[in-house]
N, C-alpha and C positions, 0 to 999 in steps of 0.2 A: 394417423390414428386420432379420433375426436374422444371426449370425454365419455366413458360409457356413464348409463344413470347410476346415481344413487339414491340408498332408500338413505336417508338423513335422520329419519327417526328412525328407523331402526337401530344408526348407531349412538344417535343420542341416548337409546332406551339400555345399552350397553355398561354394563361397572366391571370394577376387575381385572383381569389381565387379559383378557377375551380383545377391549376395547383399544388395545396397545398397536397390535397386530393389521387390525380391520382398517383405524386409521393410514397407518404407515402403506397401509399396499393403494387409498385413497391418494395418498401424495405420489405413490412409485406413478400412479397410472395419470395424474396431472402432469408430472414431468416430464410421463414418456408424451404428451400432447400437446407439450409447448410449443413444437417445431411446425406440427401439423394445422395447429386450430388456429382460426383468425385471433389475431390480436388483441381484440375488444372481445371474445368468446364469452356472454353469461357464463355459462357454463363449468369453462378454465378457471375462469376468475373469482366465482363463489365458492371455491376449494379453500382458497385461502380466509376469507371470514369466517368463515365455517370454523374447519379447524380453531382459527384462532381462539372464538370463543369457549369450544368444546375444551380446549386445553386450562382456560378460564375456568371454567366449571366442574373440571376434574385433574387432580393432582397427578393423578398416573401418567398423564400425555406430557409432561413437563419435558422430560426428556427426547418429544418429538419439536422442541421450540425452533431448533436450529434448523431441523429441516423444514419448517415453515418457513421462517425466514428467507432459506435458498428459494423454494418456491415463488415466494411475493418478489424475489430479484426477478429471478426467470420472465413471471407474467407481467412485471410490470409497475406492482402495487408495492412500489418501494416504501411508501409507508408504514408498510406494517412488517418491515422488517427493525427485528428487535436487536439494538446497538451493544446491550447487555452482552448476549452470548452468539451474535453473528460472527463467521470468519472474518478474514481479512478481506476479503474481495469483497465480501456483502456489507462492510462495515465501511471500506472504502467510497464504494458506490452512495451508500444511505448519507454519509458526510457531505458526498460532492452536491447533494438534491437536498440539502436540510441551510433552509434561511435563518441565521441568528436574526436579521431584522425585523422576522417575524415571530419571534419567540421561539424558534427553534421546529419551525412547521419543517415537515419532510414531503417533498411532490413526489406523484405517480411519474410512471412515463410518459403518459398523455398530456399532463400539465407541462411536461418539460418539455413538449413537443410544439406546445402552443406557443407559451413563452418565447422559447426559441425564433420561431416566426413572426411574433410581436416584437421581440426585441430587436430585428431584423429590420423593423420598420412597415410590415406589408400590413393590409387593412385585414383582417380576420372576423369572419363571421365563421362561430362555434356551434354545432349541435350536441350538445353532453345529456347524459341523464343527469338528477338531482343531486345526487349523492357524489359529482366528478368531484366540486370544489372549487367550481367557477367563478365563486365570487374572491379564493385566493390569488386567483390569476390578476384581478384588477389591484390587490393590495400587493403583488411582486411587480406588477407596472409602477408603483409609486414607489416602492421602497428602492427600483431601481436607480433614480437619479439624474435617469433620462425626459421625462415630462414635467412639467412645472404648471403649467396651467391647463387641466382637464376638466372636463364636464361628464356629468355620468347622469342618462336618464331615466327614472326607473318609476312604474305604472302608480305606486299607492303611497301614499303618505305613512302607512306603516312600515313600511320597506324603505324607505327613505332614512327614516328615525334610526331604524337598522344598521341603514350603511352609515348613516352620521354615528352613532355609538360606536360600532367598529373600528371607523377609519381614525376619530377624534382618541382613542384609544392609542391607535398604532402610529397616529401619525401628527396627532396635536404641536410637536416641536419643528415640524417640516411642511405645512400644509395650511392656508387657513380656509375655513370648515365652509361656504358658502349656501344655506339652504331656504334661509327668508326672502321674501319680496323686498325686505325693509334694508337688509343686511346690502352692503358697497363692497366689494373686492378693492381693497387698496395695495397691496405687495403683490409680489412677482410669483409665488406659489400659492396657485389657489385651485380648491377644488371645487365646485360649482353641483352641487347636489340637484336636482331639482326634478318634479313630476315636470309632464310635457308642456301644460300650461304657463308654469313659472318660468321655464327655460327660455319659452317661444318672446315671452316680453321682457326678456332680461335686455340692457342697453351697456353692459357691462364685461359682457363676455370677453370684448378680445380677440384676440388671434390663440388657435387650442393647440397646444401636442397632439392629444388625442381628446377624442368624444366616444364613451361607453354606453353605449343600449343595452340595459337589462331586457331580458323578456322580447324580444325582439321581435318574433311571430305577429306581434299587436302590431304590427305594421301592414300585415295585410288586410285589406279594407273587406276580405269575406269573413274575417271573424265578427263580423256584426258589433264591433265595441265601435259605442259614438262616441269615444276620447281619439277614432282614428287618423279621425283629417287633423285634429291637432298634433296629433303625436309624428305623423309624416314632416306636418311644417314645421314642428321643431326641431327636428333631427336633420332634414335638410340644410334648414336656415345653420346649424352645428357643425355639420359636414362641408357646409362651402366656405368656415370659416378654421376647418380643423384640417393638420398635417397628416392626420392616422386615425382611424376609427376600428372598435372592435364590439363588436353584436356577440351577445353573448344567449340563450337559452335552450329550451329541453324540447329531442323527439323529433327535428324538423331534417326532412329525408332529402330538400335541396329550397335551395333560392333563384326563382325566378328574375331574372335584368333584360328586358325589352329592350332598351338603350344602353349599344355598347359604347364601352370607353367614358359614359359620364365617372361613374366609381369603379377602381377596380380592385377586387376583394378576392382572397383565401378563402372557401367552405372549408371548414373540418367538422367531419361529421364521425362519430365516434359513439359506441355504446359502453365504452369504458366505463365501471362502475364501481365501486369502494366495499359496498355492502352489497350484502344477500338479502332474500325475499321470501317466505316462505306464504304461498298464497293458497286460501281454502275458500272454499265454493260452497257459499248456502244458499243458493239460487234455488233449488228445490225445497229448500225449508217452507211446511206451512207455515206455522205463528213468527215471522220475522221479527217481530218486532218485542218478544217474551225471548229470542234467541239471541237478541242483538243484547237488552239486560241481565240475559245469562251472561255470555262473553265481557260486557262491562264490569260485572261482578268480580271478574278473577285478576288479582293483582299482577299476575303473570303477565297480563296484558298492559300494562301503564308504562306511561305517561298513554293513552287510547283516545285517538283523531277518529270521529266520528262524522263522516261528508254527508250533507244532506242538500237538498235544492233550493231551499231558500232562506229566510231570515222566520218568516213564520215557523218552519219546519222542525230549526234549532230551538226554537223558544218552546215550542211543544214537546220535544221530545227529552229536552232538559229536566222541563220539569217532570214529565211522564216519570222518567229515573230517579229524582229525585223522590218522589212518591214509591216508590220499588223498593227504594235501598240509600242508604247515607253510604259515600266513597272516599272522604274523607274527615278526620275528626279534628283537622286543624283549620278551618276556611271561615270561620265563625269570623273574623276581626273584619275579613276584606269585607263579608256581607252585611256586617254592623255599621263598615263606612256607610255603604252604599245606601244602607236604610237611613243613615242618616242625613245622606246628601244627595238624596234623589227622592227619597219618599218611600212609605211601606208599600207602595200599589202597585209597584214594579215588581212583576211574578217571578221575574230572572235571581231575583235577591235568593228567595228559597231553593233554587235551584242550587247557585253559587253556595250556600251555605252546608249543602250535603254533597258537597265536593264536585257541581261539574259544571265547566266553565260553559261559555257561547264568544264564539267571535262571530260579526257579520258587519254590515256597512250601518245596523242602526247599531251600534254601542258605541258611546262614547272614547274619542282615541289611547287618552291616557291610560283609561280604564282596560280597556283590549291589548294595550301592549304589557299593561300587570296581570292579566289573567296569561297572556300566553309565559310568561317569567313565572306566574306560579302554577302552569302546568307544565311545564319543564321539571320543578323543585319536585313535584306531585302532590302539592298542596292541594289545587286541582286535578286529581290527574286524568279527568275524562274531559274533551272538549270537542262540543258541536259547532263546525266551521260550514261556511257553504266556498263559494270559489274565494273570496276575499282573501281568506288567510292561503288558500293552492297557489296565488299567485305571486312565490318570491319570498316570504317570511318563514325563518327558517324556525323550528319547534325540536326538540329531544324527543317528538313521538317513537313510539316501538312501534306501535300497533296501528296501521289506519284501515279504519272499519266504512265502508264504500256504500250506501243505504241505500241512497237513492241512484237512479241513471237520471237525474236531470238537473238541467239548472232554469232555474225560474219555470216553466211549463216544456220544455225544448229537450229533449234527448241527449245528451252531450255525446261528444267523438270519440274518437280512439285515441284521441290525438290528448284530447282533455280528459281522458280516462287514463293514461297514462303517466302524465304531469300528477295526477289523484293521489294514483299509487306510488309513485316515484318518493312521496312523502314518506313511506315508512322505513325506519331505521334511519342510524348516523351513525357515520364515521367518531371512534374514541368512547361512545355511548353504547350504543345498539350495534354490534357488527352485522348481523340479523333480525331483519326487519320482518313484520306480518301484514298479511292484507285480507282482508275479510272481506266475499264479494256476495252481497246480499242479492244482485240480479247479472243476468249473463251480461258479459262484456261485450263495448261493441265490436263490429270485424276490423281485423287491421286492416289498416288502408293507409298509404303512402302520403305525408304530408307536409306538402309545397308551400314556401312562403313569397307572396308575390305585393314589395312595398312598394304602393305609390311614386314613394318616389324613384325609385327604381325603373319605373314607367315613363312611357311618352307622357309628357304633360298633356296635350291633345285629351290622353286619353284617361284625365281624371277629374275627379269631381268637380264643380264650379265652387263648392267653399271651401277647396284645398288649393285651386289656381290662385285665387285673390291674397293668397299668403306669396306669393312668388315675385321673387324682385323680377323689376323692366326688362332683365337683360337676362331673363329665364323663360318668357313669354316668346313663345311664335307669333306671328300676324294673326293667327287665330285665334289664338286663345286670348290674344290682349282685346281682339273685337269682343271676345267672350265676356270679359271682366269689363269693358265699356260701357256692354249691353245693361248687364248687371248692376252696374254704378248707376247710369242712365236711370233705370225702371225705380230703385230705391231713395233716386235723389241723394245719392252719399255718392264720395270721392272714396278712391283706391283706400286709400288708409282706412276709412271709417269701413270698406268691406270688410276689413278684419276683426273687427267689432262684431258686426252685424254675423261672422261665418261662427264666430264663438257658439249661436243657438242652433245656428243652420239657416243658409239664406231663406230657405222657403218658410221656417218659422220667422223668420225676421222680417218679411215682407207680411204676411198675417200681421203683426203684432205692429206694422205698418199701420195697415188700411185700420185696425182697433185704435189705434192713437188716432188718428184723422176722425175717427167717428164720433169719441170723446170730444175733441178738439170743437168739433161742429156745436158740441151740448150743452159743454162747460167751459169755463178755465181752471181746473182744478188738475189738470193735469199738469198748468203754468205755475213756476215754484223754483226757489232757489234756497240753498242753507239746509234748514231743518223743516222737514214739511206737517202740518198738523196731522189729525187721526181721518178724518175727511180725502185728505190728499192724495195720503199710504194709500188708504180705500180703496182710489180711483186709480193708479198705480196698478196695483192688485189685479183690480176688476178687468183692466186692461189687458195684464200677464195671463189670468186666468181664463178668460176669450179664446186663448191661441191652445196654453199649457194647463193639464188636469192640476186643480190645486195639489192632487196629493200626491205628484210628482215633487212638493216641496213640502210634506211631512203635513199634512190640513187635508181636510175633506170637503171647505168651499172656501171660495176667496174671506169672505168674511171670517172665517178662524186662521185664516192664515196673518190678515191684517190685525187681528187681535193677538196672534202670536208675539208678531214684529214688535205691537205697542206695547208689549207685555215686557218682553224684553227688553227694548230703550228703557220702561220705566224701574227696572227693576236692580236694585242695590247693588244685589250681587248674585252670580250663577246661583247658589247655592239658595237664596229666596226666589230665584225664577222659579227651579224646580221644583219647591216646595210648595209653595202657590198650585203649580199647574199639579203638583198630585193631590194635593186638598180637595181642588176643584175637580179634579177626574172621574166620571161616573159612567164609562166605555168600556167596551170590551176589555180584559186585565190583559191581553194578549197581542193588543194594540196600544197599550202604555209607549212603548217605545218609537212608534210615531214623531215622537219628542224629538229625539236626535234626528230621524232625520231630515225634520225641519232646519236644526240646527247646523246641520252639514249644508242645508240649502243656501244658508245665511252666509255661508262659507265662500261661494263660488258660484252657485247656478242660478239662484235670485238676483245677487248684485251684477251678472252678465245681464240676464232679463231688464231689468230696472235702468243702468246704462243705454240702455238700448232703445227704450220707451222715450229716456231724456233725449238722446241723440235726437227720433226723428221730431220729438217734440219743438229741439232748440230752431229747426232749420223753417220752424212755422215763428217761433214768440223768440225774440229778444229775452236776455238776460234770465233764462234756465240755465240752471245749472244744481244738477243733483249729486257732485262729487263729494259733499261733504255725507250725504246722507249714505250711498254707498260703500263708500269707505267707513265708517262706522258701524254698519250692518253685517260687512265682511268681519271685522273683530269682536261681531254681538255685542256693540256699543261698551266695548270694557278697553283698556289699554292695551295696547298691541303685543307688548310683551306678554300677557298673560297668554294671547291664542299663539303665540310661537312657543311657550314652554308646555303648555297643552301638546302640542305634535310633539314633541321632544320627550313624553311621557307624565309631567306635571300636573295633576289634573288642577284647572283653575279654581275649584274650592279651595285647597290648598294654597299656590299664590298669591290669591287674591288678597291675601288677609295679613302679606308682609308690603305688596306693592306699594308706589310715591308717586306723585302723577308726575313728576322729574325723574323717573327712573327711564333707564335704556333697558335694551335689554339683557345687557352685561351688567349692570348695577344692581338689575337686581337676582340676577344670575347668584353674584355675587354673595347677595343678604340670603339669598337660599340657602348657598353653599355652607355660611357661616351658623345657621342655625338649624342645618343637618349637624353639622359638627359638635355644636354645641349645648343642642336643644333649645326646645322655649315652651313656656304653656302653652302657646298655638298649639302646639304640635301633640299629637297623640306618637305611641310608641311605636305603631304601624306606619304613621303617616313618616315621620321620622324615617323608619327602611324603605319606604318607598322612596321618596326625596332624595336620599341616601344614595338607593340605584340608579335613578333618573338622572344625576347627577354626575354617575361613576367614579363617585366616592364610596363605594365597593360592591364589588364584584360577587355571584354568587354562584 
C-alpha cells in the first residue's frame, strides 16, 4: 500500500472536532504504508511534519501527540519523536539516537545509517536533500573521539565562518579551530577549515583521520565553476595524505570513478528528508513581479528567501520593494551604520532600512553574515539572494520564492533548481516549508558527478596535471607538464602559480610582460612600488583580464583604486572618499566591493604572476611585499581575518596595535564587547557581541 494523496489544506482549513478524526485516519493510513513504501518515501515521510505542526497550531490534536511520535519511530524521523509523552519503546529508541555531546541533538535513521558506515572506517560519499542534517554528521565525526586531525573543505568563505562558529561552539575545548593562512597548527587535535585555495597551499597539514568535502558535486569540471581545477587539486593532494574521507551534498543520483581501485568509496544516495514543502505555481501569473510584492507583503510568509540571477537583480528588486512597502519597523540602526560607514549613495541602505536584506558576492562579508542573522530574527525578514547564499549557508527561511530561472544569463538545471528549493523550511523552525515558482521548472534529469580526480589523469586538464606529485604522472602526462614548463620558461613549481589564472591566461599575461619589458623598466621593482609602477602592472593585467573582472571599468580606475586604498587611513575614509567622489550609476555603487574581494585573492595571483615571468628577465624583483599587503587592503592582518569571522573592519580597526596578533586582539574585542567603550555604539556592541559568541540569539 503507498500513501494515497492528501488535500493538506483542506485539513488545515479544519477547527473543532471534525479535525480530530480526519487527522487520526491520515496517521492510520501512513502506518498502514510503512511496510510498503520505499524508505526515503516524500510522501510517508511528510505525514509526520505535517501533523506535527497542525498539532502546534491547534490544541484539539494534542492528544493525537503519541501517535505521531510511534509514527516518526516507524518511518524513521526519530527526531521528532516526543520524549515527553512517548512509550517505552519509542522513548527507549529516541535515548539510544540522542547525543548529549551535542546538546542533546536526536538523529533520523538515515544519519544513524551513515554514521554507522563512517564510524566503520569506510570512505562515504553522501547524497541527502538539505534539510537531512549533513552537516551533524561531521560534528558526531568529532565528538566521536575517533579523528584528531581533519580537514574539511568547503566552497565560500561564508560557509566557512559557519562551520568555524559551530564547531568553535561545540568543540573549542577538544579541537583547535584552523582557518587563516597566517594561523600554525601546533597540537595534536586540529581541525583544518579551509576554501580550496587555502588548503591546496597549506605545508602544515600532516597526516589526516579524515578529509570532509562539502558541496562535493563542484568537483565535476561540467559544472563550469573556474575554482574547479583547484578544488580537485586540493582535495586530492587531502586524500593522498588522509586515512578516511567523506563527500558530503544535495540531489546527486551517482558518482562516476574511471580509475578503479585508486579511492574506494560508499555512495549513499537517500531522499530522506526532515520537513515538508508545500509548493505553488505562478508560472502563469501575468504581473510577476506586483505578485511576487503581494506574497512579500504577508507575514505568514517570513523569514522570505527571494532567488533571483544575479547581483544587479537583487539590488533592483530590493529596492523596487522597498519603494511598495516598509517590512519591517526595527532595521533603522543596521541602515544607520551602513550610511554611516559606507556612504549615503549606496541604494542598498534604503532598501535595508524598510526591512529587506541582499546577499550576493558584492556585499561586504561581515556585513552579509549580519543581514543573514538579522533575517533569521526577521528584523530583516525578506532577503534577495542569487546562488551565493544556495550554496551551503544555512538561513530560518520559511518561505523561498524562486523569480528567476537563471543564473548570470544561463538557465539553471534541475539539478540547481532543486538545491534552490531544498532551502525552504528547517527542522525545530519551520516543520513546513513553501516554494513559490515564478516560472516552470526544469525536467528532471538524473545527475552524475564525475571528479577529476576520480579520472585518468591522461584525461585532465593541463592546469589541474601541473598540481600532481612526480609519482602521479604517467610518461605522458609528465611530457605534457615538460612541454608546458618548457614554452612558459617556469619550473614545475612555478606551473602552479601560473595554473592559479589558467595556463593559457598565464602565457597571454607572458608575452604582455615581455612587450612591456621591451618599452620600459617599469615593470622592474622591488618593496613598495610608486603610482607609475601599479600603472604598468595594471596595464599589463588588463591586456589579458577585463578590468572589471576586478570591480573597475579600465586599468586606470583600477590603479587609482589600489592607490587609493594603500593611501588611505582607514576602511572606513576609503569608503567615504570613494562615495563622495561617486557620480555613476547608484546601482553600480557596489562595484566597490568587488574590487575589494579582487584585492583579496584574484589581483594578487595576477600580480605574482607578472612579477614571476618578470624576475626570470631582471635580477632582484621582487613584488612579495606589495602583494602581500594588497591581499589585506594594506591594513593589519588581523583585521581581514576577523572581517571573515563576521567583524566588519570599521569596527576593529579603531581598537587595533600594530603589535597585536590576532589573538590579542581577539582578545581587546572580547573585553570591550563585555564591557563597552565610547567606540562602540549600542548596535555595534551586539554585533561584536555575536561575532564573538559572547551570545547567542
Amino acid at each position: 500500500m503507498t500513501m494515497p494523496a492528501i488535500d493538506w489544506v483542506s485539513l488545515e482549513s479544519m477547527d473543532g472536532p471534525e479535525i480530530v478524526p480526519a487527522a487520526f485516519r491520515i496517521l492510520q493510513s501512513a502506518a498502514l504504508a510503512v511496510n510498503s513504501s520505499e524508505p526515503d518515501d516524500p510522501e510517508l515521510l511528510q505525514v509526520v511534519p505535517r501533523i506535527f505542526r497542525l498539532i502546534e497550531k491547534k490544541p484539539e490534536l494534542e492528544k493525537l501527540r503519541e501517535a505521531v511520535s510511534a509514527l516518526a519511530r516507524a518511518t524513521g524521523l526519530w527526531n521528532y519523536i516526543d520524549k515527553e509523552i512517548a512509550d517505552i519503546t519509542d522513548l527507549l529508541l529516541a535515548e539510544s539516537v540522542t547525543s548529549d555531546e551535542l546538546g542533546g541533538i536526536t538523529f533520523h535513521r538515515e544519519q544513524i545509517e551513515a554514521l554507522n558506515r563512517l564510524l566503520s572506517g569506510e570512505n562515504l560519499i553522501l547524497s541527502a536533500p538539505t534539510s537531512f542534517g549533513k552537516s551533524l554528521l561531521i560534528d558526531a565525526l568529532l565528538a566521536s573521539g575517533k579523528y584528531h586531525r581533519v580537514a574539511i573543505v568547503l566552497p565560500t568563505i561564508a560557509l566557512l565562518d559557519e562551520f568555524r562558529r559551530r564547531l568553535r561552539r561545540r568543540f573549542h575545548d577538544k579541537f583547535e579551530l584552523i582557518m587563516h593562512p597566517e594561523e600554525q597548527a601546533i597540537g595534536d587535535n586540529v581541525i583544518f577549515l579551509g576554501t580550496q585555495e587555502r588548503l591546496l597551499n597549506r605545508s602544515d597539514i600532516g597526516v589526516l583521520d579524515l578529509t570532509v568535502v562539502d558541496e562535493f558535486y563542484k568537483l565535476d569540471p561540467r559544472r563550469k565553476d573556474e575554482r574547479n581545477v583547484t578544488l580537485n587539486a586540493a582535495v586530492n593532494r587531502l586524500l593522498r595524505k588522509s586515512r578516511q574521507f567523506f563527500f558530503l551534498g544535495p540531489n546527486i543520483d551517482d558518482v562516476t570513478m574511471t580509475v578503479e581501485g585508486r579511492w574506494k568509496f560508499q555512495f549513499l544516495k537517500t531522499r530522506f528528508s526532515t520537513v515538508a514543502v508545500d509548493t505553488y505555481d505562478l508560472g502563469k501569473v501575468a504581473d510577476k513581479e506586483a505578485r511576487l510584492f503581494e506574497e512579500l507583503k504577508k507575514e505568514k510568509n517570513w523569514p522570505s528567501l527571494v532567488f533571483v540571477s544575479s547581483p544587479d537583480r537583487a539590488n533592483k528588486l530590493a529596492a523596487a520593494s522597498a519603494d511598495k512597502f516598509r517590512a519591517s519597523q526595527i532595521a533603522g540602526e543596521i541602515a544607520a551604520w551602513m550610511r554611516a560607514n559606507y556612504g549615503e549613495k549606496w541604494p542598498l541602505i534604503a532598501a535595508v532600512e524598510n526591512g529587506f536584506a541582499v546577499h550576493h558576492a558584492r556585499i561586504p562579508r561581515s556585513l552579509a553574515s549580519q543581514m543573514v542573522r538579522l533575517f533569521n530574527s526577521k528584523t530583516l525578514p525578506v532577503l534577495f539572494c542569487t546562488s551565493t547564499l544556495i550554496e551551503g549557508v544555512n538561513t530560518a527561511a520559511k518561505t523561498v520564492m524562486i523569480y528567476d530561472k537563471k543564473i548570470s544569463r544561463a538557465n539553471f538545471d534541475f539539478f540547481t533548481f532543486s538545491n534552490i528549493k531544498g532551502r525552504a523550511g528547517r527542522l525545530g523552525k519551520h516543520h513546513v516549508g513553501q516554494v513559490y515558482l515564478f516560472n516552470p521548472p526544469p525536467p528532471p534529469e538524473e545527475t552524475e558527478v564525475a571528479p577529476t580526480l576520480f579520472d585518468d589523469e591522461e584525461n585532465a586538464s593541463d592546469d589541474y596535471i601541473v598540481h600532481l606529485d612526480e609519482d602521479e604522472l604517467s610518461a605522458a602526462t609528465n611530457d605534457r607538464v615538460s612541454t608546458i614548463a618548457d614554452m612558459l620558461e617556469l619550473s614545475k613549481e612555478e606551473l602552479r602559480i601560473a595554473s592559479s589564472v589558467g595556463l593559457e591566461t598565464a602565457a597571454s599575461i607572458r608575452h604582455e610582460v615581455l612587450a612591456s619589458l621591451r618599452k620600459s623598466s617599469l615593470l622592474v621593482w622591488s618593496g613598495n612600488p610608486d603610482y607609475n609602477q601599479i600603472q604598468e602592472v595594471v596595464r599589463v593585467i588588463c591586456k589579458v583580464k577585463s578590468a572589471r573582472d576586478f570591480g573597475a571599468y579600465s586599468d586606470k580606475q583600477l590603479t587609482f583604486f589600489i592607490s587609493s586604498l594603500r593611501g588611505a587611513g582607514k576602511i572606513k575614509d576609503f569608503m567615504l572618499t570613494y562615495n563622495s567622489d561617486y557620480s555613476g550609476d547608484p546601482e553600480a555603487f557596489d562595484n566597490i566591493f568587488k574590487f575589494l574581494r579582487a584585492c583579496e585573492y584574484g589581483l594578487p595571483q595576477a600580480i605574482s604572476l607578472v612579477a614571476l615571468f618578470v624576475s626570470k628577465k631582471n635580477d632582484g624583483v621582487n613584488y612579495d611585499f606589495f602583494v602581500r599587503e594588497l591581499s589585506r587592503w594594506f591594513r593589519h592582518e588581523a583585521l581581514r581575518s576577523l572581517d571573515e569571522e563576521g567583524i566588519p573592519i570599521q569596527i576593529s580597526e579603531r581598537f587595533v596595535r600594530s603589535s597585536d596578533s590576532k589573538k590579542t586582539l581577539t582578545q581587546r574585542l572580547e573585553q570591550v564587547a563585555r564591557d563597552g567603550s565610547d567606540l562602540l555604539s549600542a548596535f555595534e556592541r551586539d554585533w561584536l557581541s555575536y561575532a564573538l559568541d559572547l551570545k547567542q540569539d
